[in-house]
N, C-alpha and C positions, 0 to 999 in steps of 0.2 A: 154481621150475620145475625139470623132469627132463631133465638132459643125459646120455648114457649108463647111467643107472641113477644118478646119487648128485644130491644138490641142489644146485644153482649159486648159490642166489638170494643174490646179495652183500649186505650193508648195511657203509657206513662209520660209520655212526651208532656215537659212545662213540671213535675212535679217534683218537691223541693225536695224529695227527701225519698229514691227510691230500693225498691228491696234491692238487693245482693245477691248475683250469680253465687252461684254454689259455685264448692272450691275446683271441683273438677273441672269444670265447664272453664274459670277461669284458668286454672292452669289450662285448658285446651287453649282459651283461648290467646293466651300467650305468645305458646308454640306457635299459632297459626300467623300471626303476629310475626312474629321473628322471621318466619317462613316465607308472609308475603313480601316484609322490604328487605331480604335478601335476592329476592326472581325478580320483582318489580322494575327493578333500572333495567336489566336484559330484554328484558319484555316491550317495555316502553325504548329503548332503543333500538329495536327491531322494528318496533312498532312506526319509528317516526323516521327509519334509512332504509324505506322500500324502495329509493333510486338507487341504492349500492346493486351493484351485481353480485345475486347470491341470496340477498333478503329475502325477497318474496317468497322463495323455496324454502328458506327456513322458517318462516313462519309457518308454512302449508305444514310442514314437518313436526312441527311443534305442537300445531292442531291438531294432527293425525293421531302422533302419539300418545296426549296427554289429556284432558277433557276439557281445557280450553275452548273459549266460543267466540267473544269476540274482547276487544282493547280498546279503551280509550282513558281520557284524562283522569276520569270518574274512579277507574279501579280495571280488574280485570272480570271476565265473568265465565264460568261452570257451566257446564248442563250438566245435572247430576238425577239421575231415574225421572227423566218427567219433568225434573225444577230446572229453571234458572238464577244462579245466584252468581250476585259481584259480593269481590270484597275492593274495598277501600280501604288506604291509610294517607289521609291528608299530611300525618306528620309520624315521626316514629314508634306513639304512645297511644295512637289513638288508629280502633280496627273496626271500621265500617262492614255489617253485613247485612245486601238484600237480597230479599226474594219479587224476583219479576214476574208481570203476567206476560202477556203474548206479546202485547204492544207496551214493552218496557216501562211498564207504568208498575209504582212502588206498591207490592202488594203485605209484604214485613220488611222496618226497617228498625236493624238494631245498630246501638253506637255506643262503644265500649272505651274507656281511657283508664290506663294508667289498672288494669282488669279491675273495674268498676263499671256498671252500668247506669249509661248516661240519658240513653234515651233507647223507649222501646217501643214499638208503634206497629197496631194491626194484630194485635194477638188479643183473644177475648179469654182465657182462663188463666190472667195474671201472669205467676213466673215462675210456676213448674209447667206453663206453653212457652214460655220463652227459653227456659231452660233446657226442655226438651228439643224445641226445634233447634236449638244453637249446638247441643250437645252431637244431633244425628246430622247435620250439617257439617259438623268440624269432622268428625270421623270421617268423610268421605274427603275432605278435603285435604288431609294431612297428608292422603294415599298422592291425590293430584299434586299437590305442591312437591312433595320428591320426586316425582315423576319429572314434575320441569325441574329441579332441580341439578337428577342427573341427566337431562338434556344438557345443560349448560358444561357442565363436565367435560364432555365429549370434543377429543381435539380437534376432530372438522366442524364442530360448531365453533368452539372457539375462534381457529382462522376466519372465520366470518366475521363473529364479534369484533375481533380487531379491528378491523378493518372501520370500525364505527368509532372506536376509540377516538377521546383528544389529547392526543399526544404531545411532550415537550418535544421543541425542536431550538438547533442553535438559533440565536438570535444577537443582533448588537454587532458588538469586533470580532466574538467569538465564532459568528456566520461568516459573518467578512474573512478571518484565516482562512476556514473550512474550506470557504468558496477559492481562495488562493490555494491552497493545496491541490484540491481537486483540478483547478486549470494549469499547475505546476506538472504535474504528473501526466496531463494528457502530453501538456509540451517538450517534455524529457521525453519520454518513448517518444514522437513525432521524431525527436531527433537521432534517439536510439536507434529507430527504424529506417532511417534514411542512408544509415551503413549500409553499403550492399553484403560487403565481406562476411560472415558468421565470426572468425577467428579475432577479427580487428574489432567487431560490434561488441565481442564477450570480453576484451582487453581491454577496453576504453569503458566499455560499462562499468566491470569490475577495477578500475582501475585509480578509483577516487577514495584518496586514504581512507574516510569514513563509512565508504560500504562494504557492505559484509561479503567476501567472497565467497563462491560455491554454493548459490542457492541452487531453487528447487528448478528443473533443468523445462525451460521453457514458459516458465512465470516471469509474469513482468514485473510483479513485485520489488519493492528499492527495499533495504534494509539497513538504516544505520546502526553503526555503534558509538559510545561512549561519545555522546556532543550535547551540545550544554555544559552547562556549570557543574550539573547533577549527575552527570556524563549516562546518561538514559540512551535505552535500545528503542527506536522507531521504525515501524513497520511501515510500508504505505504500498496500497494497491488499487485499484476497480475491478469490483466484480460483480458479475449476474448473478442474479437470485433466482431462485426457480422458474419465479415466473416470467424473466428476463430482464427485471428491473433493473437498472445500476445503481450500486452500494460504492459509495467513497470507504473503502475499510483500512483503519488506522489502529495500531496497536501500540501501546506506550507502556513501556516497565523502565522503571529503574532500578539501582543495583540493589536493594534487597526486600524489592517487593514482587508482588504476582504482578503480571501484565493488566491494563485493563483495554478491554476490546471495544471499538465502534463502526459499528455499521450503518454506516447514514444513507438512506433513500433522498431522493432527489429534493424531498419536501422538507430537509433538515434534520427529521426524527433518527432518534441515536437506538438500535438497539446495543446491549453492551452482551446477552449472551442470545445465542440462536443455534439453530443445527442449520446452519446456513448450505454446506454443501456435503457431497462424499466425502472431501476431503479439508472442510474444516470445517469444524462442530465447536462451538464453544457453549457449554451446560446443556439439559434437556427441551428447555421450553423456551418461548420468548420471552425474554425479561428487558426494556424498554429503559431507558435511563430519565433521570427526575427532570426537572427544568430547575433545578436547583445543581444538581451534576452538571450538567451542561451550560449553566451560567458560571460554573467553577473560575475562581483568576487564578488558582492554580491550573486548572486546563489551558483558558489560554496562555500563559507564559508556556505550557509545553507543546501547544499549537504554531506560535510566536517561533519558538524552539527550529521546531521541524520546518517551517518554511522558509524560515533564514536558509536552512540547512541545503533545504531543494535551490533555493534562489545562485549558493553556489556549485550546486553537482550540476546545474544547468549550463551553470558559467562556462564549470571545467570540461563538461561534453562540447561545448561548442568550440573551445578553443581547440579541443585534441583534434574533430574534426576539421578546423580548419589548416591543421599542422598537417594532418592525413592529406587535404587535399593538396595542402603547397609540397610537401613530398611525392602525392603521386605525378604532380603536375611535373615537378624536377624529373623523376625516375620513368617519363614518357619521350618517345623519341617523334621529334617533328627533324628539323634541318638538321642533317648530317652535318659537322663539318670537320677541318683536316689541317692537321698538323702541317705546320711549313718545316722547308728541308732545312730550316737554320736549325729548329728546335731535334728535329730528328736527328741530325749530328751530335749535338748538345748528349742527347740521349747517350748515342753511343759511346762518346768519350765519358759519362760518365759508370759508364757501365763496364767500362776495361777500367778505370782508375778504382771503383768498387772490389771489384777483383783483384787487383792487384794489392789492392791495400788489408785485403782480405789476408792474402798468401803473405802480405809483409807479417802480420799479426801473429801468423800462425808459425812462421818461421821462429819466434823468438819464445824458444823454452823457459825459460826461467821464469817463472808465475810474478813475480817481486816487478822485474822489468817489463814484461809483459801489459800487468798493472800502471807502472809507470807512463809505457809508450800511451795506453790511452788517453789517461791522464793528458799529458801532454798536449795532445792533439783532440780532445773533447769529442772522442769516438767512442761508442759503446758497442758490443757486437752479442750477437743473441747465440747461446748454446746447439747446435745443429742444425743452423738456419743462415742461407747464405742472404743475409742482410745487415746491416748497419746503421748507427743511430748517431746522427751528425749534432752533438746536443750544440745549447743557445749559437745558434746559427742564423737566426733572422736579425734583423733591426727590432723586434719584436723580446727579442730573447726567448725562440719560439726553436724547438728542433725539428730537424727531419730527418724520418723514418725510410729506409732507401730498400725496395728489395726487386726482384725481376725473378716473378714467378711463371710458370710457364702455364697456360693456359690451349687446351684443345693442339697441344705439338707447336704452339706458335710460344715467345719467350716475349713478356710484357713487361712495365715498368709500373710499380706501386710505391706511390709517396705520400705518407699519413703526416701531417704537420700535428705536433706536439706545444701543448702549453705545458703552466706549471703540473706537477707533480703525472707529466705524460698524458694531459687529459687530451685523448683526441678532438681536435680544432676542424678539421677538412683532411679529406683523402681526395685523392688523384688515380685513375688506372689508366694505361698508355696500352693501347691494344695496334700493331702497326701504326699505321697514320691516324689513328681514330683515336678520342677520348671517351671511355665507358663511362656512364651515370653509375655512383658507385661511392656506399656509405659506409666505412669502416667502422667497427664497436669492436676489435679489437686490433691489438699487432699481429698475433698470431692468424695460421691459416684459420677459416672456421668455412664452415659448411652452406653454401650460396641457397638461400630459400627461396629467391624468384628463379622462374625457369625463362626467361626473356633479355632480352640482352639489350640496352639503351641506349641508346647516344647523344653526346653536347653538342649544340651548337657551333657556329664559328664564332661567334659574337662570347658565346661560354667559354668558346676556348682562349679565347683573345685576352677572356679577365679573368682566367681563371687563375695566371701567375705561373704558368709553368716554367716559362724560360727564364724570372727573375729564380723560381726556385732548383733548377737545374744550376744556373750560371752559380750560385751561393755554396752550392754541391761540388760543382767543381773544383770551385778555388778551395775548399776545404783540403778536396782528396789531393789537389796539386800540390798541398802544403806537407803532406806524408811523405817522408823519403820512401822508395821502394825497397832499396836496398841499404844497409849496415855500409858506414863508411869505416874507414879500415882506421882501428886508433878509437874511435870513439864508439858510446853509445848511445840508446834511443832517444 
C-alpha cells in the first residue's frame, strides 16, 4: 500500500534475525496450536469419508454450528467479520496463519515455530501490525476451535466418527479360530434346532458335562465351565446389534479374574466394551481392542481352548441325536406281530410255577431258613411285589427279572434281563399275543411318560429270545419243590 506517495508494504520473510511476538500473542498462540492438532484429524477425516453414510450431514453440521468455511490439505479456514482465515500446521510445532482475499490469493501470511516468529509477510507497520493482527485474530479463534471442539464430544457425532476409524481386527491363526468358532456355533444350533421335541432339545442341549445348566430361557447362548488346563468359563453366542449387524460375542474369564468381552463385526474388529443391547451392556462407551490384544498367544490358546471344546459338544449333540432317532425308530410301530401258541404256553406255565414258588417262600417262617431256601435256589423276591429274581440264570451269567403286572384289566408278562451289579441289559413286555416296545430304567413300577402304545415286529419277536428266556425260567422254578417233604428241610 501508498503511504505518502512511497510503498510501505513490509515483509520479514528472508530475514536473519526477526523481532519477537510478544508474550501474549505467543502464549495465544500456543493455545491455538494445541487446539488446531487436536480438531485437525476429525476434520480432515470427515473431510476425506464423504462416501460413508452420514458424512456429508455432519459436515453440513459442522459448518452450521461453528464458523468453519471450507477444508483441504493446506489447513482449515474461518470467516471471521468480513475475514477469511486458514490455519495450518504442517507438523506439531509449527502454526501457519492466513489472511485471504476473494480469490484465495495470500493477502497476510504469518509462520510461527516452536512460538517464535519465522516468517511474516504483507503487513507494512512492522510487529505491533503483526502483533495486533495475530493477537485479534487468535481471540476469535479460540471461541471457534471449542466450538468444534465440543462438536466432536458429542455421542452422535462420535458414532459417525467411528465408523471412519482404522480399527484392529483378528488376523493370522487367531482369525482362522474366530472364523471356526463362529461356523461351530451356527452348526450346533443347526443341530440343536433340528430336535422337534422342546423337552428332549433342552435335555440333550444341557446335557454335555461342560455346559452350564439353566441358562437364560430361550437364548442360544453355549456356556462352558472349567475346560482347559486353566479350567476357564466360556461364553459363545451371535448377536444383532442395533443396527442388525452380526457380532460373534465371546466372553473368557478364568478362576480369579474379570471376564474379558468381544464383540466382533463381520470385518474382524474386536470391541471389548459397548452398551451393545437392553440386556447386555458392558461399560459406557465403545472401547475397541488393540491389534496387539488381539494378536495375544495368550488369546489364541484360549481361542484354541474353546473350539476344541465346541468341536466336541458337537460330536456329543450328534450322537445323542442319533440314539434319539435309533430309539424313536425302535419305540414306532410298523408290522404287528404274534406270539406263537408254543411260547404262549410257555407263558402260562411259568406263571403258575412263579406263584407257586411265591406261596412256597412265603409258607416258610423262620427268616434263618427262609434265607437259606433262596439261597439254595438263586431266587430273590422283592418286598410287596409279586415278582421274582431268577439270579445268574443265563449262559451269560445274566438274571431275570419275572413279574405279570396287570395292565388296563388284562394280566401281562415283564421280563428285565439283569447284568452284574442288576444293571438292566433288555426288557420284554408280553401283552396277550403281542410284544410292547418297552425300555425298562428300573425294577420297580414307575410311571409310563409316552401316551402310545408300540408294537415289535415278527422278525423282533423271533430274536428277540423270548422262549430261550422263558424255557431258562422254567427249568429254574421246576427246580423249587412246592411243597416241604416230611423229615426234611429247604
Amino acid at each position: 500500500m501508498l503511504i505518502n506517495g512511497r510503498n510501505t508494504n513490509m515483509s520479514f520473510y528472508g530475514v536473519k534475525s526477526l523481532p519477537s511476538l510478544s508474550r501474549p500473542v505467543a502464549e495465544q498462540a500456543d493455545d491455538i496450536l494445541r487446539a488446531l492438532n487436536m480438531v485437525s484429524p476429525n476434520i480432515q477425516k470427515l473431510n476425506q469419508g464423504t462416501h460413508v453414510y452420514g458424512v456429508r450431514k455432519t459436515l453440513e453440521l459442522l459448518k452450521k454450528t461453528t464458523r468453519l468455511d471450507t477444508f483441504s490439505k493446506e489447513g482449515i479456514s474461518f470467516k471471521l467479520e468480513g475475514k477469511k482465515i486458514r490455519l495450518g500446521s504442517p507438523d506439531s510445532s509449527t502454526l501457519i496463519v492466513e489472511e485471504l482475499g476473494n480469490k484465495n490469493q495470500k493477502l497476510r501470511d504469518v509462520k510461527i515455530r516452536f512460538n517464535r516468529l519465522e516468517n511474516a509477510d504483507g503487513f507494512s507497520s512492522g510487529m505491533s501490525d503483526v502483533n495486533t493482527f495475530l493477537s485479534n485474530i487468535f481471540e476469535k479463534l479460540d471461541f471457534a476451535l471449542l466450538q468444534i471442539r465440543k462438536f466432536f464430544v458429542n455421542s452422535d457425532i462420535n458414532s459417525v466418527m467411528e465408523k471412519l476409524v482404522s480399527r484392529a481386527s483378528f488376523r493370522n491363526e487367531n482369525a482362522k479360530l474366530v472364523d471356526d468358532i463362529r461356523t461351530l456355533f451356527v452348526e450346533i444350533q443347526a443341530e440343536i434346532d433340528s430336535i422337534s421335541n422342546l423337552n428332549s432339545r433342552s435335555r440333550i442341549k444341557n446335557g454335555y458335562q461342560f455346559v452350564k445348566k439353566g441358562g437364560t430361557h430361550g437364548s442360544k447362548q453355549i456356556d462352558f465351565e472349567n475346560i482347559g488346563t486353566n479350567n476357564e468359563k466360556f461364553s459363545v453366542n451371535i448377536l444383532s446389534g442395533r443396527t442388525g449387524e452380526k457380532h460373534l460375542y465371546i466372553k473368557i474369564q478364568g478362576e480369579n479374574s474379570e471376564p474379558k468381552h468381544f464383540f466382533i463385526n463381520p470385518k474382524g474388529e474386536a470391541l471389548k466394551e459397548t452398551n451393545f443391547s437392553r440386556v447386555l451392556k458392558v461399560g459406557d462407551k465403545n472401547v475397541y481392542c488393540s491389534q496387539r490384544e488381539l494378536d495375544s498367544p495368550l488369546l489364541g490358546i484360549q481361542l484354541e481352548t474353546l473350539k476344541n471344546e465346541m468341536v466336541k459338544y458337537k460330536q456329543y449333540i450328534q450322537a445323542a441325536i442319533q440314539r434319539r432317532e435309533i430309539l424313536k425308530e425302535h419305540m414306532t410301530t410298523g408290522e404287528i406281530g404274534v406270539i406263537d401258541e408254543e411260547c404262549l404256553d410257555l407263558i402260562k406255565t411259568v406263571r403258575d410255577l412263579l406263584k407257586a414258588c411265591k406261596t412256597r417262600i412265603k409258607n416258610i417262617k423262620e427268616t434263618d431258613r427262609k434265607k437259606a431256601f433262596k439261597q439254595k435256589y438263586r431266587i430273590e423276591t422283592v418286598m410287596s411285589s409279586p415278582s421274582l429274581n431268577l439270579k445268574d440264570i443265563t449262559p451269560a451269567h445274566e438274571s431275570i427279572y419275572l413279574s405279570f403286572p396287570v395292565m388296563q384289566g388284562v394280566e401281562c408278562l415283564k421280563i428285565i434281563i439283569l447284568g452284574q451289579n442288576d444293571k438292566i441289559k433288555k426288557s420284554l413286555f408280553i401283552n396277550g399275543d403281542k410284544m410292547i416296545k418297552f425300555n425298562a430304567t428300573s425294577l420297580g413300577r414307575s410311571k409310563r411318560k409316552d401316551t402310545l402304545t408300540n408294537y415289535h415286529s415278527q422278525e423282533e419277536i423271533d430274536n428277540s429270545g423270548l422262549r430261550e428266556y422263558l424255557l431258562m425260567a422254567k427249568s429254574r422254578l421246576e427246580s423249587v419243590p412246592l411243597a416241604r417233604k416230611k423229615g426234611k428241610t429247604a
